[in-house]
PAMAR-676139 format. One record per residue (C-alpha): x, y, z; residue in three letters. Coordinates in steps of 0.1 Angstrom, whole numbers, padded with zeros to 4 digits, always signed. Example, Ala and Ser with C-alpha at 12.3 -4.5 7.8 and 13.67 -1.06 7.14 Angstrom:
<rs>
+0123-0045+0078ala +0137-0011+0071ser 
</rs>
This chain:
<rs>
-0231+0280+0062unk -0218+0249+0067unk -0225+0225+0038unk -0226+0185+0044unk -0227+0163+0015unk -0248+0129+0023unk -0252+0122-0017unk -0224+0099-0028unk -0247+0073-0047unk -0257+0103-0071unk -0218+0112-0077unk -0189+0111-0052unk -0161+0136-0051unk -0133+0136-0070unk -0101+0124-0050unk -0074+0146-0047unk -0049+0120-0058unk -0070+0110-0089unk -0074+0148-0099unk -0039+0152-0099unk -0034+0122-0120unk -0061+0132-0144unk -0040+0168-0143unk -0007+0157-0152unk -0020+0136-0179unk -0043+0169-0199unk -0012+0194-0190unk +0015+0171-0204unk +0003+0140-0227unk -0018+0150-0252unk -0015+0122-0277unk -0037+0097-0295unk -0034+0063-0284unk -0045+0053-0319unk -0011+0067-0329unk +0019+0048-0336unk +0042+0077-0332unk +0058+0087-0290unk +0034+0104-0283unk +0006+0079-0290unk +0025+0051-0275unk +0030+0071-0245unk -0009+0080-0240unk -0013+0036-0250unk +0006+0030-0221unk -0013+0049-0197unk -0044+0039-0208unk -0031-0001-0206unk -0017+0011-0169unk -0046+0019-0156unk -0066-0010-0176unk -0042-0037-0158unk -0044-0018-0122unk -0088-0022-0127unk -0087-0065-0141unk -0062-0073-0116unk -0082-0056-0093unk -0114-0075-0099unk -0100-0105-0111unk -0102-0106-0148unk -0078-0101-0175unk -0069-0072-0191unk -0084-0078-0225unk -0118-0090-0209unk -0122-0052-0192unk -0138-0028-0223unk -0136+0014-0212unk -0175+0033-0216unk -0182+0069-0214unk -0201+0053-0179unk -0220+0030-0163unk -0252+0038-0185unk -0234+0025-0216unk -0220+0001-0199unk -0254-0016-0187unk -0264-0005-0227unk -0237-0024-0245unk -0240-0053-0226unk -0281-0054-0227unk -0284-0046-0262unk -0251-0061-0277unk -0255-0093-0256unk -0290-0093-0272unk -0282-0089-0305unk -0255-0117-0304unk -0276-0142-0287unk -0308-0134-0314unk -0286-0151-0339unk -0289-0178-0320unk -0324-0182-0318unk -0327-0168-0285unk -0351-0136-0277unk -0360-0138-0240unk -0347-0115-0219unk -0349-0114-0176unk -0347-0084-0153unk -0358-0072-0119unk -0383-0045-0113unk -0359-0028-0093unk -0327-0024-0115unk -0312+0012-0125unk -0329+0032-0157unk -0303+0025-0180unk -0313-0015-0177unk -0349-0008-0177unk -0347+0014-0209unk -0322-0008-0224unk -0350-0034-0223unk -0375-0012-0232unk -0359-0005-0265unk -0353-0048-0270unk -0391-0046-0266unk -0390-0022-0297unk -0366-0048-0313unk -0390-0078-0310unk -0372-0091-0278unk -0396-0106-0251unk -0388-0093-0213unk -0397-0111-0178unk -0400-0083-0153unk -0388-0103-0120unk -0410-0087-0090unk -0386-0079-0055unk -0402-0084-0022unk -0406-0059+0009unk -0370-0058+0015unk -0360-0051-0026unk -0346-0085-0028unk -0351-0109-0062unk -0364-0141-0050unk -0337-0172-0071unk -0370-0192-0072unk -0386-0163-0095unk -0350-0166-0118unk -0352-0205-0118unk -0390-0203-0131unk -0390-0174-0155unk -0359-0192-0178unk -0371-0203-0211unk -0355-0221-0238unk -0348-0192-0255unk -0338-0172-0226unk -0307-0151-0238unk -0299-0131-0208unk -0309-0119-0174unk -0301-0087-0156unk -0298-0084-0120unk -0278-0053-0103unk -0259-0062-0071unk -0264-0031-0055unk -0294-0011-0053unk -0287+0026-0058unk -0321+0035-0040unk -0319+0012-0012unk -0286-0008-0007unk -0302-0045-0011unk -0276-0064-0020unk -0287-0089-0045unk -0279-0130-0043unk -0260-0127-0076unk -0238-0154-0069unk -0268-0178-0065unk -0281-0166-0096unk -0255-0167-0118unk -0252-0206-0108unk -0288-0210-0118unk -0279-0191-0149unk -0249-0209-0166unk -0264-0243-0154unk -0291-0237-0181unk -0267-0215-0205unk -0280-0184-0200unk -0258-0153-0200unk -0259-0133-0169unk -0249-0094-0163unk -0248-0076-0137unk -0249-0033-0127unk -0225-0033-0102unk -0215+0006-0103unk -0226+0006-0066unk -0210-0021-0054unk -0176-0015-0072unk -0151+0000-0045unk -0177-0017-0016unk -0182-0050-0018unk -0150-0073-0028unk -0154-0086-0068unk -0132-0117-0081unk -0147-0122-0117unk -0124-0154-0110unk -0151-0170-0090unk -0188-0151-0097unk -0202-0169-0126unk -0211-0134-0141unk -0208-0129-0179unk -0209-0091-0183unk -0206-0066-0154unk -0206-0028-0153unk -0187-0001-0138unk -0188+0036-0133unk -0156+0061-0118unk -0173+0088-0100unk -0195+0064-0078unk -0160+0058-0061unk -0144+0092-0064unk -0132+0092-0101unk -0142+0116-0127unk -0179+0115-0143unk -0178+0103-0181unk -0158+0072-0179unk -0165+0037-0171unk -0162-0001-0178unk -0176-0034-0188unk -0161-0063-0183unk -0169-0088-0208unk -0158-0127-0203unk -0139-0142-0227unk -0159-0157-0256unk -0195-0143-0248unk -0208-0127-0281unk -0211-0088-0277unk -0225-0063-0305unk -0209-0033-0303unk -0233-0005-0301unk -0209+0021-0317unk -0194+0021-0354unk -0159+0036-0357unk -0125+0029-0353unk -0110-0003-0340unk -0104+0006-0305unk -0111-0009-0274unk -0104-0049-0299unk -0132-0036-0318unk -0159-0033-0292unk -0163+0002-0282unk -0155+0030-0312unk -0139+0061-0306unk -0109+0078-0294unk -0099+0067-0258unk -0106+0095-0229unk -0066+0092-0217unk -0071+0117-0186unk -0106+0104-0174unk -0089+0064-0176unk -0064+0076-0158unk -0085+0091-0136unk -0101+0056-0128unk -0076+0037-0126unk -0061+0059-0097unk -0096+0060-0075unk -0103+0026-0080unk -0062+0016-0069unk -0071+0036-0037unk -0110+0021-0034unk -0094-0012-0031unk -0064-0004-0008unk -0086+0013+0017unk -0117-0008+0013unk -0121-0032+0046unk -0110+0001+0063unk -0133+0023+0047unk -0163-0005+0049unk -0162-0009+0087unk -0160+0033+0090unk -0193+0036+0065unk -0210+0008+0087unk -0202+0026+0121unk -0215+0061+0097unk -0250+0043+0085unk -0259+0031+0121unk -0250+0060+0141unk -0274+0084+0115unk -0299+0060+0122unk -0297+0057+0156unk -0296+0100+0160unk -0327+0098+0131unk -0347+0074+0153unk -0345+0092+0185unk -0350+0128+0169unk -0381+0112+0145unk -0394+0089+0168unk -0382+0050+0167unk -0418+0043+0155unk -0422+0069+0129unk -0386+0062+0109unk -0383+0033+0086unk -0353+0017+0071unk -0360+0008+0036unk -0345-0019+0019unk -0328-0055+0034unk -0320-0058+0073unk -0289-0081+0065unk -0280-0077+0028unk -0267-0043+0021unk -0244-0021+0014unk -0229-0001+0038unk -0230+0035+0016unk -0262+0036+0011unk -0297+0042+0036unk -0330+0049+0024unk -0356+0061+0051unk -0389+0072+0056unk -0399+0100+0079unk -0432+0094+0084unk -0456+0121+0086unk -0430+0143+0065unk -0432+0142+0030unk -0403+0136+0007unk -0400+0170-0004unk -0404+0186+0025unk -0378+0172+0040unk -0353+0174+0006unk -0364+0214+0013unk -0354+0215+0045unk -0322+0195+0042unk -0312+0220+0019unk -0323+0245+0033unk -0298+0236+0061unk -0269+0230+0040unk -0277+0192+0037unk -0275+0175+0007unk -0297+0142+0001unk -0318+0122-0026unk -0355+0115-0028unk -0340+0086-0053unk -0372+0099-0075unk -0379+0117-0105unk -0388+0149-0106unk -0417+0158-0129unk -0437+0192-0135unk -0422+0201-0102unk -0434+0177-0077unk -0416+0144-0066unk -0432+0112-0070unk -0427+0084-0053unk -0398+0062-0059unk -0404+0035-0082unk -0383+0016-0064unk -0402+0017-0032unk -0434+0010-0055unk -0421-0022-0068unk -0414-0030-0031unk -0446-0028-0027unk -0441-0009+0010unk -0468+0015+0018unk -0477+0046+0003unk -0472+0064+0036unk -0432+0054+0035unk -0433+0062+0000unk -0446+0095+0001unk -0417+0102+0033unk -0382+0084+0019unk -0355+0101+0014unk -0318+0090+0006unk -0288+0090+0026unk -0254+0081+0013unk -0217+0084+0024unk -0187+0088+0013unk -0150+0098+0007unk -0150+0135+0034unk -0177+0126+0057unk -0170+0128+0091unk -0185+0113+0128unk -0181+0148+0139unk -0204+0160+0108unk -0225+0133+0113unk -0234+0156+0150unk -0235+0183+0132unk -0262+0173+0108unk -0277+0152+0136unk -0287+0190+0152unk -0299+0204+0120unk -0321+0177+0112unk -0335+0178+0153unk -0339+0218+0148unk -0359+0217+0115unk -0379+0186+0126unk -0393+0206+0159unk -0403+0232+0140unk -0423+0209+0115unk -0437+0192+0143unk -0450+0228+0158unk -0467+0236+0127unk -0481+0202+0122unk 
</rs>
């Protein structure tokens, strides 16, 4: 059977190109780039390599641009280090949307814990942060606020440059999750008033386990780790050569290819809706998330009428592979809380499911899929 990966917001495939870089590096360097001997100064240089080929990439400097184990301790240093640095300054207020990744949400969660206040920012209908709700929630001892700039769950893009004004007019720092956008939407760190942003590899078809934060010059981090000096002293432990490596090749050919690959993942998003809408029914599939702002990787829909995890089932089933964007507990799916903050009805929440695409897909798979979905949906409507 035939299997068809529409799943790339989850994890994307690992490009060939970066897996033989990644390859050469655990077959024939195997040194510390702590050490001051060849060997270590040979792994050091591949590890700067790839650290210049990301800043220039994004537009910051190499020294700004910290390597994670991933985007979740990315969004964690920066939350809770940023924190811990601006609480010596008097300042214990943090902001966030309702609508941001776990690894914010828990981050502030566990600041909570700490004695930190948090402003959950709600989204409206369309998953966007209103820059009115920002500008009001700010306090004088307003530390930080954390806005993502691409929704893994619905691909609203978020008015992060707006914000960020708002934010360093009143002195407020200002991160941002931007694992989905990295490789999707263009990023000059030259001109977004951003203080701290996040990356993750294998959202753009580098290895899982490896990531980055960028941190601008002169904003006070904690670093969450105790160790060695590495990374200037902000992230402990011995540097993960093969997996830099790794991201430093997909993201080189995520940004050669990217107006290329953007217009293809457009034509991709609209043509699945388009064959959803007439196999569904125009009036019973909803696009979920914002009609103008979003990225082109990522579609959320509701099939109304068919719950979530029937249709995951039958996807499967079928050799499809999708997301409910939801957690799974005791068995059963519930609704995204995503979609709940959204505030969209409980029929659309009960129905959405997850689309996204990627490095492989195909408009000729696209067909293919088109016909499995149309075969299993008759058959759910016959025994309806």
């Amino acid at each position: 059977m035939e299997r068809i990966y529409y799943d790339h917001a989850a994890t994307s495939p690992m490009h060939p190109e970066a897996a033989k870089a990644m390859l050469e590096v655990l077959t024939g360097n195997y040194g510390n780039a702590s050490s001051t001997h060849s060997f270590g100064r040979a792994a050091r240089q591949l590890v700067n390599r790839s650290r210049d080929v990301i800043a220039q990439g994004i537009g910051c400097t190499a020294a700004e641009l910290v390597f994670t184990g991933g985007g979740t301790e990315s969004d964690n240093t920066a939350l809770i280090g940023a924190a811990r640095a601006a609480r010596k300054q008097g300042k214990s207020h943090i902001i966030t949307s309702s609508t941001e990744h776990q690894a914010v949400l828990q981050s502030c969660k566990a600041l909570q814990r700490e004695g930190f206040r948090v402003t959950l920012l709600p989204v409206d209908e369309q998953g966007l942060v209103k820059v009115s709700d920002v500008e009001q929630a700010i306090e004088a001892d307003t530390a930080l606020i954390s806005v993502m700039y691409v929704n893994n769950e619905t691909g609203t893009i978020q008015p992060i440059a707006e914000i960020g004004e708002l934010a360093r007019s009143r002195g407020v720092l200002v991160h941002v999750d931007a694992v989905q956008a990295l490789g999707t939407i263009p990023i000059d760190l030259r001109q977004l008033p951003v203080d701290l942003m996040s990356f993750s590899a294998h959202k753009i078809n580098g290895p899982q386990g490896i990531g980055a934060l960028y941190i601008r010059k002169g904003t006070a981090v904690e670093p969450l780790l105790s160790g060695g000096s590495q990374e200037r002293k902000r992230r402990a432990g011995t540097e993960n050569i093969a997996g830099i490596v790794g991201f430093g090749k997909a993201f080189e050919l995520s940004v050669n290819s990217m107006e290329e690959r953007k217009l293809f993942l457009d034509k991709l998003r609209y043509t699945w809706i388009e064959r959803l809408r007439e196999i569904a029914g125009a009036d019973r599939l909803i696009v979920n998330g914002h009609a103008e702002h979003y990225a082109p990787h990522i579609l959320n829909v509701s099939f109304i009428g068919v719950s979530t995890e029937s249709m995951l089932m039958n996807l499967d089933l079928a050799g499809i592979a999708a997301s409910g964007g939801s957690a799974c507990t005791s068995g059963a799916i519930e609704p995204s809380y995503v979609l709940v903050a959204m505030n969209v009805s409980e029929e659309r929440q009960a129905s959405a499911v997850r689309f996204s695409f990627g490095l492989g897909n195909t408009m000729e798979e696209l067909e293919r899929a088109a016909k499995k979905v149309e075969t299993f949906m008759e058959r759910v409507r016959t025994n309806a």
